[in-house]
C-alpha positions as CSV (number, residue, x, y, z in Angstrom):
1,X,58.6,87.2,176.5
2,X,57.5,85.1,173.7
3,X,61.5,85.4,172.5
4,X,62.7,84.5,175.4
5,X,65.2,81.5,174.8
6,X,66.5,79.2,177.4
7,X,70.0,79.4,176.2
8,X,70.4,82.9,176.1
9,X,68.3,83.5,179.4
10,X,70.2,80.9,181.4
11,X,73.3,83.2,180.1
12,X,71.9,86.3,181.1
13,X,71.1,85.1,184.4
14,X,74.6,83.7,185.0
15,X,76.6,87.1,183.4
16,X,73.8,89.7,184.5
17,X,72.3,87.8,187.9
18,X,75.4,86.2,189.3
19,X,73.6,83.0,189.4
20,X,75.6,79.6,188.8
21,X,75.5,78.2,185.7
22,X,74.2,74.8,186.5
23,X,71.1,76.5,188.2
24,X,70.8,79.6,185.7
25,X,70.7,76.6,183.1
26,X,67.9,74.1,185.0
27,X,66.2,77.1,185.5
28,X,66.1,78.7,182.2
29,X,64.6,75.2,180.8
30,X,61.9,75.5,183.1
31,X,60.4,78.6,181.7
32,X,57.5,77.3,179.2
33,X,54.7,79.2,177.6
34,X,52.5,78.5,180.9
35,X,55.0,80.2,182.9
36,X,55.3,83.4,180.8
37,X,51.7,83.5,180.1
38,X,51.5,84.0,183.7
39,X,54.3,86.4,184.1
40,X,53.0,88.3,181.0
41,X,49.2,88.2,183.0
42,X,51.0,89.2,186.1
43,X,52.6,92.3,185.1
44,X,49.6,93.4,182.9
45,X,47.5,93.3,185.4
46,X,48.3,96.5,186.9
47,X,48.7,99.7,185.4
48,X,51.1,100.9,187.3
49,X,53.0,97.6,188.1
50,X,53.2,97.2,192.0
51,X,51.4,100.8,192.5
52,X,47.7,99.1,192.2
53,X,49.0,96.5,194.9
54,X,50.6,98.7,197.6
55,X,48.3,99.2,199.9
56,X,47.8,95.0,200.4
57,X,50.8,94.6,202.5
58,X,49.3,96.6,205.5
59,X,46.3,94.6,205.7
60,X,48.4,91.2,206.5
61,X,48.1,90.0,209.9
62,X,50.4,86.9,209.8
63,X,53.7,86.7,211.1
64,X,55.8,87.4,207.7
65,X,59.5,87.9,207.2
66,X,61.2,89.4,204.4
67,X,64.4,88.2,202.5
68,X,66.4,90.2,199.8
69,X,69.4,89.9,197.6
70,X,71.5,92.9,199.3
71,X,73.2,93.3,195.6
72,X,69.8,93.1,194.0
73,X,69.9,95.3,190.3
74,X,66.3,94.9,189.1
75,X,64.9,96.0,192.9
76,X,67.2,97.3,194.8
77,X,67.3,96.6,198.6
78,X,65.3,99.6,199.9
79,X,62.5,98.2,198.2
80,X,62.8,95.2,200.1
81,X,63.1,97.1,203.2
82,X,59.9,99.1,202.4
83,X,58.0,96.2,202.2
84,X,59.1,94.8,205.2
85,X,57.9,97.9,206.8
86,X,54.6,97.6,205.1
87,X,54.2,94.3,206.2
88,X,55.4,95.2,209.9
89,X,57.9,92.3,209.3
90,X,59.6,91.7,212.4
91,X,62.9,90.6,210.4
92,X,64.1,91.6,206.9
93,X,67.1,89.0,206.0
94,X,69.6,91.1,204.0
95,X,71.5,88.4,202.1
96,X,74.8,89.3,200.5
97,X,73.5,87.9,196.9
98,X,71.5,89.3,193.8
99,X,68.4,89.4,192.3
100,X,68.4,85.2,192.7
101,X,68.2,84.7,196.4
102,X,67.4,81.1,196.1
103,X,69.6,79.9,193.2
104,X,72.1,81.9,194.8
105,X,71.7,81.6,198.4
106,X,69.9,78.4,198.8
107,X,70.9,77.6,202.4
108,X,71.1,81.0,203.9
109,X,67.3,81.4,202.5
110,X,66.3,78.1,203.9
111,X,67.5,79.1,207.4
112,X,65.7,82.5,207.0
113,X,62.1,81.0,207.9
114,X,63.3,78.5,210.1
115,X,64.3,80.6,212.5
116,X,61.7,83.0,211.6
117,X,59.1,80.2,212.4
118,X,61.4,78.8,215.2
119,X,61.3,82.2,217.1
């Protein structure tokens, strides 16, 4: 993390992640030392990443919806689906797209809560 170059991780995202290059690029600026301090904290903070944190999702009592990159390499679709179930998500939005559902699906993933919230 502490290697991690714009340049080459605004490449990676547009050959490995699908994502345009304009957005891969503004994107890959933005990640500064606050940001992978806290991805670093984030992912040490389990054990087991995600194992330590599964049982949360069944103890949400909102109204949630879940949205997932359909082509998704780095967590694949059924793990979207799982946590929808886990959450008792009324809707899990499917979107034909990668790992970057917003960079690469900005207005389909906009929609999603709308008419989540709308319904």
């Amino acid at each position: 993390m502490d290697r991690l170059e714009a340049e080459s991780f605004a490449r990676d995202l547009t050959e490995g992640f699908d994502v345009p290059a304009e957005a891969a690029g503004k994107t890959a600026a933005r990640v500064d030392a606050p940001m992978k301090d806290s991805i670093l904290r984030l992912y040490r903070s389990a054990l087991t990443v995600g194992a330590e944190w599964e049982p949360a999702p069944a103890r949400v009592s909102a109204p949630c919806m879940v949205f997932w990159g359909a082509l998704d390499p780095a967590c694949q679709i059924e793990f979207g689906r799982e946590l929808g179930r886990a959450l008792h998500a009324p809707k899990i939005v499917e979107l034909d797209c990668n790992h970057w559902t917003v960079l690469q699906r900005p207005a389909e993933v906009a929609a999603a809560p709308e008419a989540h919230w709308g319904a």
